[in-house]
N, C-alpha and C positions, 0 to 999 in steps of 0.2 A: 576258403575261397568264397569270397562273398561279392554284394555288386559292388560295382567302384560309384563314388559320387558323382560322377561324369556322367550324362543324359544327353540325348538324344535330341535333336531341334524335333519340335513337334507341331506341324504346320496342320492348320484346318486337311483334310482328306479336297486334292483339286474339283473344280465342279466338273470338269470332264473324265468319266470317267476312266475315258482312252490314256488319259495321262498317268501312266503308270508309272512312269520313272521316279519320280517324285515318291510318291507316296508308297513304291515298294522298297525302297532307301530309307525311308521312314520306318516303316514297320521291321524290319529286319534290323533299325538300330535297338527301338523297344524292345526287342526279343533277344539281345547283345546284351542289354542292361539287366533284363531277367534271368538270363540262360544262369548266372552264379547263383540267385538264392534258394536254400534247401527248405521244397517245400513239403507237405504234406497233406493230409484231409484237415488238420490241425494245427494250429502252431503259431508261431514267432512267424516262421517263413513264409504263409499264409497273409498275417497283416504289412509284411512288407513288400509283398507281391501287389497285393490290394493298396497300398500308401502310395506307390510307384503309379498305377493306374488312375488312383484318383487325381494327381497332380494332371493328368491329362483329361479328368473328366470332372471337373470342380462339384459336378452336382453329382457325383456318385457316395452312397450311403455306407456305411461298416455297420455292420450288425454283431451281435455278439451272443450267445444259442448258449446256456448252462451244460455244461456234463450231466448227463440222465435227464435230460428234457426229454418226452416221448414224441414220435413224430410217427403216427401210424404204429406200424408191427415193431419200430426200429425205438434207437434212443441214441441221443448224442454222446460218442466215446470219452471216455476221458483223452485229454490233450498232452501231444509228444513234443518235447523238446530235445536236444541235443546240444552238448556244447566241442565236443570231444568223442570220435570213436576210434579204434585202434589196434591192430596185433602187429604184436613186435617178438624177435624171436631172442633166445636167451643172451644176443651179444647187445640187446637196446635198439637195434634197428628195428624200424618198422617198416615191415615187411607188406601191412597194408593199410591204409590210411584216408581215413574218411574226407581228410582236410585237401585230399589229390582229385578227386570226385565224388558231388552227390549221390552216384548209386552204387559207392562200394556197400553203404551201410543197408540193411533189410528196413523198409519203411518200419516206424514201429515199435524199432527193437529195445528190449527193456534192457535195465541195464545191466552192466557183465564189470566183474573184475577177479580175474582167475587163469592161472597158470593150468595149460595141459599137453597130454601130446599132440601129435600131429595127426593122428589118427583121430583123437577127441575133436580137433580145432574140426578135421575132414568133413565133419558131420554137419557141420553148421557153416559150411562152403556152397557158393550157389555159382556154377559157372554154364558156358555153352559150348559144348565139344564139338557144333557144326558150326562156331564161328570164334574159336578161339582165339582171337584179339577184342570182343565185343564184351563188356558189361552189361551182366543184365539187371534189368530192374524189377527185384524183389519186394512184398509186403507182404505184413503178419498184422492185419486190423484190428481184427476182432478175437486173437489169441496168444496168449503172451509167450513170446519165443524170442531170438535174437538171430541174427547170423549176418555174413559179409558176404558181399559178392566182386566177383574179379573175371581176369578174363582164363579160361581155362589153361592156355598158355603157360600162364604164372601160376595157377593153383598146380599143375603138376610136376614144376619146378621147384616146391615149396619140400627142404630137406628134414629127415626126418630130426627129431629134438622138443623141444619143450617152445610154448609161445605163450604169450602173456597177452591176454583178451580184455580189452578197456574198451567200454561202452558208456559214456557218460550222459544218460540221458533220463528222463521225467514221465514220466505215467500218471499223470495225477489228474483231477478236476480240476475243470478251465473249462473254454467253449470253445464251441467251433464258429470261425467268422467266414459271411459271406459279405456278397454287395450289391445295391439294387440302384438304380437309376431310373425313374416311371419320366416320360415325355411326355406332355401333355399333347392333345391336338384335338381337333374340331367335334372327333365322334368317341366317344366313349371303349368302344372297339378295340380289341388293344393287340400289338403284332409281338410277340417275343422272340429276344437274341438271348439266347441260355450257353455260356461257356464255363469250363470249370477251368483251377487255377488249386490244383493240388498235388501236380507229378513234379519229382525234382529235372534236374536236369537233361531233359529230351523237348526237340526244338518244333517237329511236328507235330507229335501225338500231343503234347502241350502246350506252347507257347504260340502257335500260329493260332489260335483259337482265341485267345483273349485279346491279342493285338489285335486282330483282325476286327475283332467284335469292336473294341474301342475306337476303331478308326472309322466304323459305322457308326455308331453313338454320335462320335462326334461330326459328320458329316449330319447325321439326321437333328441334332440342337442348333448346326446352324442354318436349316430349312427355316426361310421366312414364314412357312406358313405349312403346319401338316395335318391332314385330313386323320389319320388315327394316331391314338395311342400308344406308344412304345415301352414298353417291357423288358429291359436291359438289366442279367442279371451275371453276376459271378460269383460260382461256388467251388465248392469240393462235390466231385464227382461222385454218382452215389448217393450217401446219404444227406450230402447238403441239397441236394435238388429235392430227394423227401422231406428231408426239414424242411425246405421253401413250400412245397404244397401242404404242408400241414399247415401252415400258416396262411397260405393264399390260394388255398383250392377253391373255392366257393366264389370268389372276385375274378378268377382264370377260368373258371370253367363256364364262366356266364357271360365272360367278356372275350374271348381269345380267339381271335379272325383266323390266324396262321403264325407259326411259330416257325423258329431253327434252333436247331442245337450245332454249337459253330465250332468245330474241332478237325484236327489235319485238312489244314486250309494250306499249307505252307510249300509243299516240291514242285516240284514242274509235271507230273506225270498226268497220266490219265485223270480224270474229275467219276465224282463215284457219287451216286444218290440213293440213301437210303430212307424210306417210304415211312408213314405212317403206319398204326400198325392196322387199319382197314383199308388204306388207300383211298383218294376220291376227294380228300381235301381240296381246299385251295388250296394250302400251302404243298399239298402233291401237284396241284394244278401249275402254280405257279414257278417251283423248279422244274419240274416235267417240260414247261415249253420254253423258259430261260436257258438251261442248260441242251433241248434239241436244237434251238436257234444260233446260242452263243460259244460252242466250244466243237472241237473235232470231232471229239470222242467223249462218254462217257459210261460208266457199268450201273447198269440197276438195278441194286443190291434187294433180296427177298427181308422183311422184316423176319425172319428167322433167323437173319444170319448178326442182327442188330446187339449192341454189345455199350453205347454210353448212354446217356441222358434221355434219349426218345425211350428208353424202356420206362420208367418213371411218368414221364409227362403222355404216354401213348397204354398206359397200363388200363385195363377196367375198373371204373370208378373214375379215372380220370378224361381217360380217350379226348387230348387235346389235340389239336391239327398240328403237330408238329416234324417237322421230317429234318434232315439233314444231308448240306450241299458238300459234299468234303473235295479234296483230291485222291489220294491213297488214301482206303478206307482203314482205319485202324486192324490192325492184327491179319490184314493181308502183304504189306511190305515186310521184308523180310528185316529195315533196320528197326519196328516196331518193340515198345520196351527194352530199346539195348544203349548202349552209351552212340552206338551211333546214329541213332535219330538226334544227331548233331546240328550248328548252325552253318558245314557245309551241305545238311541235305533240305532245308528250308532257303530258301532264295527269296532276294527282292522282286523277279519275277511271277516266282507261285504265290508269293504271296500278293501280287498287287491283283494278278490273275482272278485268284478266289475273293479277294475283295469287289474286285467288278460284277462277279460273276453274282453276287453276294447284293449288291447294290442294285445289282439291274431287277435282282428280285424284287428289293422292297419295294424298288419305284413303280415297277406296274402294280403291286399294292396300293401305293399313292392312288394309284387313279382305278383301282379294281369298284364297280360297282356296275348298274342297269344303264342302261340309257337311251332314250326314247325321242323320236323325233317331235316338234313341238306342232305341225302340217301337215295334213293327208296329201299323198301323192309327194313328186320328186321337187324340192325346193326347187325356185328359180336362183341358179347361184350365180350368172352371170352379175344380175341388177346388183347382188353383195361384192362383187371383185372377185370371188371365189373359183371363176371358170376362166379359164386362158385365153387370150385374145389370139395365141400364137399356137396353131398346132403342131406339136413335137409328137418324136414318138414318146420324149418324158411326160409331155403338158398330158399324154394320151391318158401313160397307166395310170397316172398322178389323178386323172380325173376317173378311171375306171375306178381305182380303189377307192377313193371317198364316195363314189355313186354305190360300190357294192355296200361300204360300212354301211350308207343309210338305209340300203335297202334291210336290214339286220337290227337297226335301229328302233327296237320294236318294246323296249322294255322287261322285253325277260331274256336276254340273251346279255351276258357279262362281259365284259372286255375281252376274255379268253375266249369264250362263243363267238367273239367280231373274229378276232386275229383268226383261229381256228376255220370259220366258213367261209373266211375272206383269202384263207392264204397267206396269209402275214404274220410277219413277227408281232406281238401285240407293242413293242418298244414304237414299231411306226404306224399301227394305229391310233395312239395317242394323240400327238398330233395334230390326226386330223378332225376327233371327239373333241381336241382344244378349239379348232377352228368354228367348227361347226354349234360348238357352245356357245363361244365368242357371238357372233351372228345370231346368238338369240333362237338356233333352229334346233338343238339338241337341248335335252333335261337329264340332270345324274340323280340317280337315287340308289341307297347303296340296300334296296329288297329288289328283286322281280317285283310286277306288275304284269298284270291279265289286258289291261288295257289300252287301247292301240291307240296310236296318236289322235 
């Protein structure tokens, strides 16, 4: 079961970001086209995942990591392939078959060609008796074992007899492949989108993650014009994120304003944010007031309870500002690692949703910095056009809220200090810091300043 040659139209991400229609029809075909190939932390399934993304992101890089490269405490595995896995029972049927779903086989698994009982095959069966129609998804990384997984259902239908075990798969040296995409822009500064691109067949815990992420990418390449650096990466979960810092710690850690690790982006449910591991970032800052502003509801998860990529990039030694916006947080829905974290529980809705929600982050990054009025005392804004010739109760707050920004306008108070003392979303203090730039009466500088206008 592999993808079909048939692709998806893949339109720029629209400039509004309210236009969801569009661009959650888009990303739910991407994740259509991905949901067949069998991936791993390794592999075949890996550069075809990555081949497919980069048609949509011409500037995205393949890298390629040797088997036993050292990365820190760790080393890059030798790489899995698979062509064939299989048990059939003594009439030639096969009774379970990898070729029917990605997660009958255990991530991993070395290979097998042997006849036994039913009781021998039992041992090496991985099912779920509180959701006996669900597949679950099994790996053996780092220890060489084999085994198939099914839905309990069917394993305790399976009659007793003789069954013939075919695993046709590769343990060898090769590497592990990631991808990187650096965006340039005006400040050196650099914001990272970290998603991984190594679980097989599951549409939220995986595939909403990298769609998502690319559909950012590529909305942020075609910004006329962007104030920092972007950091757009795709790996295998795990040890490719430590392989990436073995390589780019020292460049990350000197450069990295606010990060996300972008995974179960994809249901309609509750939205879930999990923290840095000290709290206090921007990048805490700045989902903290996105997601109180822009969603109904959301949970905020203790970094203890933290389980992908922020452990890695949030580790000591590293402690990068990183946090993640998800919707279900991994490993609290209940279809998490099972066949039914399928493409009916991911939607063109959740996922255009967490792309907004996702977007409206970076954008107040765009404009995150100090800003100082250029005048002691309260500009005259009439003489600029700036103050209303008509009084509304709109022209009113309209003119309350740019008089309180300025008063705040003092240079050591951040975009999130305005929106915050001011009472506002910082999305609609912007704005009015554009306006007030425009007119030559505000200055951005992306330190605090001591000193008063």
């Amino acid at each position: 079961m592999e993808a079909s040659g048939e692709t998806s139209a893949d339109p720029v991400p629209p400039s509004d970001p309210k236009d969801a229609g569009d661009i959650g029809q888009t990303l739910h075909g991407w994740a259509r086209d991905l949901f067949p190939i069998r991936r791993s932390i390794t592999g075949n399934g890996v550069r075809r995942t990555l081949a497919y993304l980069k048609d949509r992101l011409p500037g995205l890089t393949l890298h390629e990591v040797p088997t036993g490269t050292p990365a820190f405490d760790w080393a890059v595995p030798d790489e899995w392939n698979v062509t064939e896995a299989y048990v059939e029972d003594e009439s030639g049927r096969r009774v379970i078959d990898w070729a029917d779903h990605t997660l009958h086989l255990m991530g991993y698994a070395e290979p097998v060609d042997a006849w036994m009982s039913r009781a021998e095959l039992d041992a090496h069966l991985y099912s779920l008796p509180e959701h006996p129609d669900w597949i679950p998804y099994i790996t053996s990384y780092y220890r060489r074992r084999w085994g198939f997984c099914l839905p309990h259902r069917q394993r305790e239908a399976l009659p007793e007899g003789r069954y013939h075990v075919v695993i046709r798969s590769t343990l060898e040296p090769g590497s592990l492949t990631y991808a990187d995409l650096v965006l340039p822009g005006r400040e050196p500064e650099e914001v990272l989108l970290s998603t991984y691109i190594c679980h097989p067949s599951m549409a939220n815990n995986e595939l909403s993650g990298p769609v998502v992420t690319t559909a950012l990418a590529q909305w942020l390449a075609a910004l006329p014009d962007r104030r920092w650096t972007y950091r757009i990466v795709f790996l295998p979960e795990t040890i490719g994120s430590i392989v990436y810092l073995s390589r780019h710690l020292e460049t990350m850690r000197a450069r990295t304003l606010a990060g996300f690790v972008v995974t179960c982006v994809g249901d309609e449910r509750d939205y879930s944010l999990m923290p840095s591991r000290l709290g206090g970032t921007l990048a805490d800052r700045v989902a903290t007031h996105v997601l109180d502003h822009r969603v109904p509801r959301y949970t905020p998860y203790s970094f203890l309870t933290r389980g992908s990529d922020e452990r890695q990039y949030c580790s000591p030694g590293v402690d990068l500002p990183v946090v993640s916006i998800m919707r279900s947080k991994y490993a609290t829905y209940p279809e998490y690692h099972t066949s039914a974290d399928d493409l009916s529980l991911v939607t063109p809705a959740g996922l255009a949703g967490a792309y907004g929600v996702l977007r409206d982050a970076l954008g107040l990054l765009e404009h995150h910095g100090y800003y100082r009025m250029t005048s002691p005392c309260e500009p005259q804004l009439g003489k600029r056009g700036l103050y209303p010739t008509l009084s509304t109760k709109e022209s009113g707050a309209m003119v309350r809220n740019m008089m309180n920004v300025i008063a705040y306008c003092d240079g050591r108070h951040d975009l999130l200090d305005l929106a915050r003392v001011c009472g506002l979303y910082a999305g609609d203090v912007v704005p009015i810091l554009e306006t007030l730039q425009a007119a030559d009466l505000c200055t951005w500088s992306k330190a605090p300043s001591d000193r008063g206008a």
